[in-house]
BASEBA-714819 format. One record per residue (C-alpha): residue number from 1; residue in three letters; x, y, z. Coordinates in Angstrom, 2 decimals. Layout:
REC; NUM; ALA; X; Y; Z $
...
END
This chain:
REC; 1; UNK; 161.98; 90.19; 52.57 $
REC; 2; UNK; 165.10; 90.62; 50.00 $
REC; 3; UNK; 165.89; 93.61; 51.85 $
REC; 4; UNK; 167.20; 91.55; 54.42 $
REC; 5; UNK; 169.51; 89.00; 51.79 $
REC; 6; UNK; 172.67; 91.15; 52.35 $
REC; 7; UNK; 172.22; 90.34; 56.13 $
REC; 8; UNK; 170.60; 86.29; 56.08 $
REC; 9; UNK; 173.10; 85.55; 53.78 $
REC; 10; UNK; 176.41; 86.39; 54.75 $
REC; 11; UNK; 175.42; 84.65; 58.34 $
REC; 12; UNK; 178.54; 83.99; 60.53 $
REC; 13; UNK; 179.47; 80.17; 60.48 $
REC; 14; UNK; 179.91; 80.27; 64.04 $
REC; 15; UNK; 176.38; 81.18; 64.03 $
REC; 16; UNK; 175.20; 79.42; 61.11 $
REC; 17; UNK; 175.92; 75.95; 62.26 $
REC; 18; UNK; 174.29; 75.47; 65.33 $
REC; 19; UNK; 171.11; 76.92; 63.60 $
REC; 20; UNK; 171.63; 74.37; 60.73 $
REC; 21; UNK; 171.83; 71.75; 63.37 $
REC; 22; UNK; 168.85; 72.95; 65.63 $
REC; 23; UNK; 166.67; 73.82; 62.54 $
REC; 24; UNK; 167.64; 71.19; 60.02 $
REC; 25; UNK; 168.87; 72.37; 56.38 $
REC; 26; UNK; 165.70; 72.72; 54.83 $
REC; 27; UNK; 163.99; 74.57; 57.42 $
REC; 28; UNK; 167.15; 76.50; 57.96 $
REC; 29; UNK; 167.31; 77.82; 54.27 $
REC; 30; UNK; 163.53; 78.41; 54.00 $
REC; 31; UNK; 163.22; 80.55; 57.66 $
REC; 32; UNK; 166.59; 82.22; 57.69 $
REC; 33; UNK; 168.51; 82.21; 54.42 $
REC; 34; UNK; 165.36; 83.23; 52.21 $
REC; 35; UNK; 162.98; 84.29; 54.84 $
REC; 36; UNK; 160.08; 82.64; 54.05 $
REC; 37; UNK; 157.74; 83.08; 56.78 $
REC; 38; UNK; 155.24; 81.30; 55.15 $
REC; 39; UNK; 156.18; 77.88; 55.50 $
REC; 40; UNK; 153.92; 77.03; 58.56 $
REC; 41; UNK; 155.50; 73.85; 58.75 $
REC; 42; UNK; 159.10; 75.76; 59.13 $
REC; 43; UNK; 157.75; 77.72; 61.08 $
REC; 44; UNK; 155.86; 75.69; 63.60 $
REC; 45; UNK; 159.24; 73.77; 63.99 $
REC; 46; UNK; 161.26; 76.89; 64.33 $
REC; 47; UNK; 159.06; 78.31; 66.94 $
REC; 48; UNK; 159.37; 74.93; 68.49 $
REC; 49; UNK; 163.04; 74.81; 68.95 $
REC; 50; UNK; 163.13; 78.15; 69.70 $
REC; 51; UNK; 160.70; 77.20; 73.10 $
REC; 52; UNK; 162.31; 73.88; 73.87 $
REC; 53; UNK; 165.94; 75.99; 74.39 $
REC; 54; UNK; 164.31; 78.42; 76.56 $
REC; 55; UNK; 162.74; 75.96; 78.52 $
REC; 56; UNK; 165.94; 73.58; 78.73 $
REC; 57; UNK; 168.11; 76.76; 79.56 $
REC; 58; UNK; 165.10; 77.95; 82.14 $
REC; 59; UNK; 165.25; 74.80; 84.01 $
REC; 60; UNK; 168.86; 75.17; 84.88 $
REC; 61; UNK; 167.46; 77.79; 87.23 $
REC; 62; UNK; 164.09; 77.20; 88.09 $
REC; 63; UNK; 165.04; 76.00; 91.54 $
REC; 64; UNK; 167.71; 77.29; 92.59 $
REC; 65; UNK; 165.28; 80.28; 94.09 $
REC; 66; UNK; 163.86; 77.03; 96.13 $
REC; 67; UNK; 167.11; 75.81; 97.17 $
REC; 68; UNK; 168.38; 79.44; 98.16 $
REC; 69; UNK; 165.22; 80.04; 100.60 $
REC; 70; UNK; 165.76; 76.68; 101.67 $
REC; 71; UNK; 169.34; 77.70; 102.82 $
REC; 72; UNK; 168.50; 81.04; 104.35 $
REC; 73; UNK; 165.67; 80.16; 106.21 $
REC; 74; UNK; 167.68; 76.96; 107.55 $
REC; 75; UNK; 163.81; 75.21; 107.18 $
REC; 76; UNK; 161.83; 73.03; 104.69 $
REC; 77; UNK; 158.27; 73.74; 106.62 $
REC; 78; UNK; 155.74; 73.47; 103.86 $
REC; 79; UNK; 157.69; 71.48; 101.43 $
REC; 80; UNK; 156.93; 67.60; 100.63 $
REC; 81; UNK; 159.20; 64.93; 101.00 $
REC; 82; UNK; 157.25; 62.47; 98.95 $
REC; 83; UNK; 156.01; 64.93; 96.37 $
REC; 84; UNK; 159.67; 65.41; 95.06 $
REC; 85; UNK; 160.70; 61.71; 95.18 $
REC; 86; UNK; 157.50; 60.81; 93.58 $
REC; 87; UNK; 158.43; 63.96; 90.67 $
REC; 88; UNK; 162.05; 62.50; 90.62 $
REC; 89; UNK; 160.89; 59.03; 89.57 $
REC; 90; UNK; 158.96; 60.39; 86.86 $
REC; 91; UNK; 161.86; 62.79; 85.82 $
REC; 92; UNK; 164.17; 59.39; 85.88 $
REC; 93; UNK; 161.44; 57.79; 83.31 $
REC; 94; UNK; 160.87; 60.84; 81.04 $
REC; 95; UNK; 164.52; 61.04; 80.68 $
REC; 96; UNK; 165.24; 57.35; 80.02 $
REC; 97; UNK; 162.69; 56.85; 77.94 $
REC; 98; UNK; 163.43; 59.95; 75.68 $
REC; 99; UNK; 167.40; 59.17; 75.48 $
REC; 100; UNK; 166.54; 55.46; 74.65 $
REC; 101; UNK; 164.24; 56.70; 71.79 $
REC; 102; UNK; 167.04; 58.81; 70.70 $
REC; 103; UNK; 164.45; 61.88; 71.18 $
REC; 104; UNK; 165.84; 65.34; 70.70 $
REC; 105; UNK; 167.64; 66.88; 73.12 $
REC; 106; UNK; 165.82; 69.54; 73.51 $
REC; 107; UNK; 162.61; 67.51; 73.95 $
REC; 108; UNK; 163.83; 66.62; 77.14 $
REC; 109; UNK; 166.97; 68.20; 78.50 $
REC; 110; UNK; 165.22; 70.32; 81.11 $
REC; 111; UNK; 164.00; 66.73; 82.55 $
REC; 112; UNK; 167.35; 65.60; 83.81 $
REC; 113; UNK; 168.39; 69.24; 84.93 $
REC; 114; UNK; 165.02; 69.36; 87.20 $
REC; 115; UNK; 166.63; 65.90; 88.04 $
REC; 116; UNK; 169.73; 67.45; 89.83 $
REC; 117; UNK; 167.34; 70.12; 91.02 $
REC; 118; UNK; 165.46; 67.87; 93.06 $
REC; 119; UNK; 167.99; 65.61; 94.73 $
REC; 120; UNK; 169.32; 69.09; 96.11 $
REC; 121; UNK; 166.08; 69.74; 97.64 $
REC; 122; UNK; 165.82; 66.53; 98.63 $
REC; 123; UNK; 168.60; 66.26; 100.36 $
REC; 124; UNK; 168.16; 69.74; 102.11 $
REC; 125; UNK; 164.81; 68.44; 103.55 $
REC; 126; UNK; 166.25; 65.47; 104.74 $
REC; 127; UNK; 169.22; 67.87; 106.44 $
REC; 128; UNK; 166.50; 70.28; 107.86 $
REC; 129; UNK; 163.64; 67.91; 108.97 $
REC; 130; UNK; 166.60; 66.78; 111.40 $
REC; 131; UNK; 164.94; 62.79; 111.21 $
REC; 132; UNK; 166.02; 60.35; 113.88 $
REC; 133; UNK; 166.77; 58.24; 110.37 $
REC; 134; UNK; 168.44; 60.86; 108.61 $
REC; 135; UNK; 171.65; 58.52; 106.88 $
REC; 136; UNK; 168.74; 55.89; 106.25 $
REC; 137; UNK; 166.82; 58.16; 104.34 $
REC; 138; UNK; 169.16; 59.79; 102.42 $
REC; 139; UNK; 170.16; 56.72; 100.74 $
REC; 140; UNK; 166.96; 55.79; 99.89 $
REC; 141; UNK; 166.24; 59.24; 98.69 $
REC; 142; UNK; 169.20; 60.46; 96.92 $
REC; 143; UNK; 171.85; 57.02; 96.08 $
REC; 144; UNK; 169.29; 55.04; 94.82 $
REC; 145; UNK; 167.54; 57.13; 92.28 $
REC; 146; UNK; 171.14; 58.36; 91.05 $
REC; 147; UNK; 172.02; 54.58; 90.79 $
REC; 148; UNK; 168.59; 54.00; 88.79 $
REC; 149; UNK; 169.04; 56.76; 86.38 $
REC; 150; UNK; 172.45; 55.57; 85.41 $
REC; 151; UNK; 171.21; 52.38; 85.00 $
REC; 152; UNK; 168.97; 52.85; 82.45 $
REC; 153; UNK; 171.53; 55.42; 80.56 $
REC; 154; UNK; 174.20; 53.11; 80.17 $
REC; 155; UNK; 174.66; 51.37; 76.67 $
REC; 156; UNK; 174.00; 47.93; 77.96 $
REC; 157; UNK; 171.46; 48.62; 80.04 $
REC; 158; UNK; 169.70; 45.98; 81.24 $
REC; 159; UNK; 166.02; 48.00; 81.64 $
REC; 160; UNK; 164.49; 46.74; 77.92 $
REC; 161; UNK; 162.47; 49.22; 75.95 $
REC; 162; UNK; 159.39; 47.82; 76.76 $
REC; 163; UNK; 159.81; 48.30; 80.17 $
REC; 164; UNK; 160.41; 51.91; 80.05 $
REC; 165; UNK; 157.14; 52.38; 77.50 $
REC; 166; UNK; 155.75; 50.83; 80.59 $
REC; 167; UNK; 156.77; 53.00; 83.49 $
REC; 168; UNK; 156.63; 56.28; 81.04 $
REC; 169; UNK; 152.68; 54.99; 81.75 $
REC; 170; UNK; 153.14; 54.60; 84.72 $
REC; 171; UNK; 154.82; 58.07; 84.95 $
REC; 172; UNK; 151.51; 59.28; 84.42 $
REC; 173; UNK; 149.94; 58.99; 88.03 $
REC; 174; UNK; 153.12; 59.40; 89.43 $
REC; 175; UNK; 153.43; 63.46; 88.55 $
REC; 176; UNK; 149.55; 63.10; 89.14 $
REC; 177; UNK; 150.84; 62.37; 92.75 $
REC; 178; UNK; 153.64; 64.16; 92.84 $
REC; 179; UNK; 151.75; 67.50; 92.98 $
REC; 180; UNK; 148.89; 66.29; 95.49 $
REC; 181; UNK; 150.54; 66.35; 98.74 $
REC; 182; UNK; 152.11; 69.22; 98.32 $
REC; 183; UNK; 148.15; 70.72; 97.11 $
REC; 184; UNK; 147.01; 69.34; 100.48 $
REC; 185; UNK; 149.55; 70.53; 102.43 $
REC; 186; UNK; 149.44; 74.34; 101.54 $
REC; 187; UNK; 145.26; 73.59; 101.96 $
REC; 188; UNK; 145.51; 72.58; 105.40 $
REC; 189; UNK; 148.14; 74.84; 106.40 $
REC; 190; UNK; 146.38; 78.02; 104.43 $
REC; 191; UNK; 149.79; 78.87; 103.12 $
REC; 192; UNK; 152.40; 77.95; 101.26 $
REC; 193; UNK; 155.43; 77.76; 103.31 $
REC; 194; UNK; 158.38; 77.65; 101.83 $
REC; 195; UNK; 157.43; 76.88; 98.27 $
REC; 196; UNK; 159.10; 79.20; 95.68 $
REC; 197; UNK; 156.68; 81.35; 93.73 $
REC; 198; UNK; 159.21; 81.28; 90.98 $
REC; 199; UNK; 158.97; 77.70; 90.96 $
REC; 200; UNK; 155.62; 77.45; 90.59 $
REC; 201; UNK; 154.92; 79.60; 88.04 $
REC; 202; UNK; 157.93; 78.70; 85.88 $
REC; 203; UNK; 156.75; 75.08; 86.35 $
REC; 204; UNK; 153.42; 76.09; 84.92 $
REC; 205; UNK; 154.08; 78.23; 81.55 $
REC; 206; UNK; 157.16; 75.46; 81.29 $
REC; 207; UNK; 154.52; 72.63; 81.10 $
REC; 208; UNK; 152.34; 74.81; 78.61 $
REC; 209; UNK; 155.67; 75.51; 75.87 $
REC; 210; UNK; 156.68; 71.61; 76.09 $
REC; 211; UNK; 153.01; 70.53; 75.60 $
REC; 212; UNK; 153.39; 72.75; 72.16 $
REC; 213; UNK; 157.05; 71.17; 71.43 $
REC; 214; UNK; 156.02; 67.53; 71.83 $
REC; 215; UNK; 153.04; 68.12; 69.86 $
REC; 216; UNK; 155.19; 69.57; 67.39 $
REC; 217; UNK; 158.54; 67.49; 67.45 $
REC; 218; UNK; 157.29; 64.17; 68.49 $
REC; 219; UNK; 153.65; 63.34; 68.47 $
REC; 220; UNK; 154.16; 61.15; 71.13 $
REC; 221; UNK; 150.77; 60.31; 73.16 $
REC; 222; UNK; 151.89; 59.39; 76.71 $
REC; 223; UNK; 154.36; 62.04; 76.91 $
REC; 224; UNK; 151.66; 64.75; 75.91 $
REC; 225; UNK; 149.07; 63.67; 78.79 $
REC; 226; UNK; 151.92; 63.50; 81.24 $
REC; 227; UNK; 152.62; 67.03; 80.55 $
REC; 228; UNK; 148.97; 67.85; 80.21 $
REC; 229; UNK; 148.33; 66.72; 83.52 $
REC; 230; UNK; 151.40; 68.70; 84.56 $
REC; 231; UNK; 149.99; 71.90; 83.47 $
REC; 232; UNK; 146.80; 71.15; 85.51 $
REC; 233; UNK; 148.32; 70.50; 88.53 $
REC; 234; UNK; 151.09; 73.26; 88.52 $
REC; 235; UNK; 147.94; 75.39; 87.58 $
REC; 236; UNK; 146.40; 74.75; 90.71 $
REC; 237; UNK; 149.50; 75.17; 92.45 $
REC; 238; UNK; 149.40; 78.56; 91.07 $
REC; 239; UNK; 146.08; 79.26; 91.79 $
REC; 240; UNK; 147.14; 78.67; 95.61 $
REC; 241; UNK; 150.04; 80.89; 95.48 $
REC; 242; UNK; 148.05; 83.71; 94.45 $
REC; 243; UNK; 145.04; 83.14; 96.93 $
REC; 244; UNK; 147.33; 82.49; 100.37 $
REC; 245; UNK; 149.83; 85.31; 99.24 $
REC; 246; UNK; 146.46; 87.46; 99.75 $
REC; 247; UNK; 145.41; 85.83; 102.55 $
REC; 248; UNK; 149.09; 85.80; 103.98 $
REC; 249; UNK; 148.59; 90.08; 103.66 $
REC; 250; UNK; 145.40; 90.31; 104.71 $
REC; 251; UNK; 146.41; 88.37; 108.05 $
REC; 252; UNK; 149.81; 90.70; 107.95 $
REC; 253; UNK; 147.52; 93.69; 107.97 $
REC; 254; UNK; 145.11; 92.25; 110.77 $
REC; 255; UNK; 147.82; 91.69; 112.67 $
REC; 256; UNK; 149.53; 95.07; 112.57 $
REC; 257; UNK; 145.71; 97.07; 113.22 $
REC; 258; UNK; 145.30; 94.81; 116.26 $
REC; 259; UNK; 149.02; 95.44; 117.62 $
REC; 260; UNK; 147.95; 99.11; 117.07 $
REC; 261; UNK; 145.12; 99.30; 118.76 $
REC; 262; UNK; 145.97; 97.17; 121.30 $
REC; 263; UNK; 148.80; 99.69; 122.45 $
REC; 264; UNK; 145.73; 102.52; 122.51 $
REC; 265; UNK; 143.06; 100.20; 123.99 $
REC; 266; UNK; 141.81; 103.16; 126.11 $
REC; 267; UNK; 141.81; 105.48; 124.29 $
REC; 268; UNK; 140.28; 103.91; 121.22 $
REC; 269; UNK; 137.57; 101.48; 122.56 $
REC; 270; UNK; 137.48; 102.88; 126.05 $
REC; 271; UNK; 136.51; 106.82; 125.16 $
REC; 272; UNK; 134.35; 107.15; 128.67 $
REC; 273; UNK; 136.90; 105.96; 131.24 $
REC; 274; UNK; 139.98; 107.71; 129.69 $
REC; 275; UNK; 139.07; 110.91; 132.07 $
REC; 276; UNK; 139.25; 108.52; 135.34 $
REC; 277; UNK; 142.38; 106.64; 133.92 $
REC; 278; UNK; 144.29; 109.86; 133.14 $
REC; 279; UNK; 143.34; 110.81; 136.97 $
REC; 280; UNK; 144.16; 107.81; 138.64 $
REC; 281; UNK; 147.58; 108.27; 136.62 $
REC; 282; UNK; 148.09; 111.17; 137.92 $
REC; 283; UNK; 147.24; 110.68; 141.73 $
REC; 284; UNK; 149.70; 107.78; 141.38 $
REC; 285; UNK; 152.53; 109.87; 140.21 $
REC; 286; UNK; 151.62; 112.39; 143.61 $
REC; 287; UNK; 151.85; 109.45; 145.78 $
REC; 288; UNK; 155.46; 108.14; 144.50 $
REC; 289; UNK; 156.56; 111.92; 144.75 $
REC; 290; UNK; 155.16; 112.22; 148.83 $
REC; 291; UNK; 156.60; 108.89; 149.10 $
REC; 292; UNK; 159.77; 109.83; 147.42 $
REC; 293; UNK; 159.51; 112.91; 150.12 $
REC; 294; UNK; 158.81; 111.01; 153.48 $
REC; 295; UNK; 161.99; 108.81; 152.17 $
REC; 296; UNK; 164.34; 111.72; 152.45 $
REC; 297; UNK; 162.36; 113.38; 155.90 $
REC; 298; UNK; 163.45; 109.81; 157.26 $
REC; 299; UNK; 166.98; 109.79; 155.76 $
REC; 300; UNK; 167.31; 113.29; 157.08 $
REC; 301; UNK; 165.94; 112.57; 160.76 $
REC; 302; UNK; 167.87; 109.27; 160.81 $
REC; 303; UNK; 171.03; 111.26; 160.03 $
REC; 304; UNK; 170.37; 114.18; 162.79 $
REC; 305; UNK; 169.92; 111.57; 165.43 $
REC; 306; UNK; 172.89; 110.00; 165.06 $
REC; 307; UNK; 175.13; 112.94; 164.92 $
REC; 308; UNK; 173.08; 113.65; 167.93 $
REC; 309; UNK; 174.20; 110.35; 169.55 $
REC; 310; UNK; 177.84; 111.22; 168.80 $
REC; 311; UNK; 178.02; 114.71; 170.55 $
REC; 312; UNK; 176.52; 113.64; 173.12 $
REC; 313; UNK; 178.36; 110.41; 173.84 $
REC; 314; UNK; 181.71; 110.71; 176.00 $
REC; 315; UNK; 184.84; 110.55; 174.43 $
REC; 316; UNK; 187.39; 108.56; 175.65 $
REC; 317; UNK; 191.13; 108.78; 175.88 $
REC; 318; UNK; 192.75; 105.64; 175.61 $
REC; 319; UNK; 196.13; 107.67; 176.09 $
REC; 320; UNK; 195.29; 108.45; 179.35 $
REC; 321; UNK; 195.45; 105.32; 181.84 $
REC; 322; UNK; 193.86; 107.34; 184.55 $
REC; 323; UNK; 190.44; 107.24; 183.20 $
REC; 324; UNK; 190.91; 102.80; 183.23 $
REC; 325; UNK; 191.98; 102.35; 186.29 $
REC; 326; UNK; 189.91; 101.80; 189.77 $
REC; 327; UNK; 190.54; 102.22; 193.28 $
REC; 328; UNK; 191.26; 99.24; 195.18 $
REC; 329; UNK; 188.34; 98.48; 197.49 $
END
């Protein structure tokens, strides 16, 4: 790989010192500087890094598709109120407990942006539903897990570290639960509703690149069944999408052969009456035209008569006074 010295070593600083930072020195003069691929260690890392940015830079957007069909359709059917507070409490966990433990960045950053994410959507289900307890709900949906969060980011917080090792446990069956209603709903509803397809496959590979990075970066154990379990779950989200997007165009199809047919029905399931129908049809359009006919002999006649009545009736002059007056008796 010398060929490529003149390049790897005459690296812009602009360039070169977030990659020092991301990479680390060693691992940045072993990958990049010499280019030797064949530190699997460097290169594990590197590969790594290179997934947590795309994920953290992914998540920015991953539901803002959601949010926008949200908007347009001006209707949350399908979505789950309680399966995105439950994922926001485990988002507010993950994300305390990584920034407390001085984690990476990038081991986590996509956490609080999915955080943000999700008190949008929140809040536009709580707008849409149009609940008698709207202002209510909204505060317990949106305020207080805002409030929480900052809670535990401030310096002297007053949530302990052992607390938040605690609930990162308990984290575990809450994005177990957070995926469940929404599984049940699109089962007894046969579809998915409004739920982004973007979302959930994004959700899906995302879960399978940060199982690799925490493995990698951090080793930690609770974190890497909590995202284990994600992967499942989104998994069988996907799994849905695919099977009721079918079964969504099956029924579109169904739908459009019966509107067809039904707009033929003699014609197509009828083949031995057609001959009588077409008859009757056309002994129908006789009797308007007779009747259409008899109409205008009556107009006609009623029109003679009276011109009749007005040649034959006297005309009177009321100029002439003669023609008023009587004889005395």
């Amino acid at each position: 790989m010398s060929w490529l010295y003149p390049i790897t070593h005459n690296i812009p600083w602009i360039i070169r010192t977030p990659a020092v930072a991301i990479l680390g020195p060693e691992c940045y003069t072993d990958l990049v500087y010499n280019v030797q691929l064949d530190q699997i260690h460097c290169l594990k890392y590197g590969i790594s890094k290179a997934l947590s940015l795309i994920i953290v830079f992914g998540s920015s957007i991953v539901k803002v598709p959601q949010i926008i069909k949200i908007i347009r359709s001006r209707s949350a059917r399908g979505l789950s109120l309680i399966s995105f507070l439950l994922d926001t409490s485990a988002l507010i966990i993950i994300v305390g407990y990584n920034y407390r433990h001085e984690f990476p960045i990038t081991t986590y950053g996509e956490s609080f942006l999915l955080f943000v994410q999700n008190i949008a959507v929140i809040s536009l289900i709580i707008i849409y539903s149009k609940h008698s307890h709207s202002i209510l709900l909204m505060i317990i949906s949106v305020v207080i897990p805002i409030l929480s969060l900052t809670m535990i980011l401030i310096r002297s917080s007053p949530v302990p570290l052992s607390i938040l090792k605690l609930l990162l446990s308990l984290s575990i069956p809450l994005s177990l639960f957070s995926k469940i209603p929404q599984i049940l709903i699109n089962f007894k509803q046969g579809s998915t509703g409004q739920l982004s397809s973007f979302l959930v496959f994004s959700s899906f590979f995302g879960c399978l690149a940060r199982l690799f990075t925490t493995l990698t970066e951090t080793g930690d154990q609770t974190l890497l069944i909590n995202f284990g379990l994600g992967c499942l779950l989104n998994g069988i989200l996907s799994i849905q999408m695919v099977l009721y997007w079918k079964s969504k165009d099956s029924r579109l199809e169904r739908s459009r052969q019966s509107s067809g047919s039904s707009s033929q029905p003699l014609l197509s399931s009828q083949p031995s009456t057609s001959t009588s129908t077409c008859e009757q049809i056309r002994l129908n359009r006789l009797e308007r035209r007779s009747s259409r006919k008899n109409m205008m002999k009556d107009k006609n006649f009623t029109n003679d008569d009276d011109d009749r009545r007005k040649k034959n009736s006297p005309s009177i002059n009321l100029n002439a006074p003669k023609q008023w007056t009587r004889k005395a008796i």
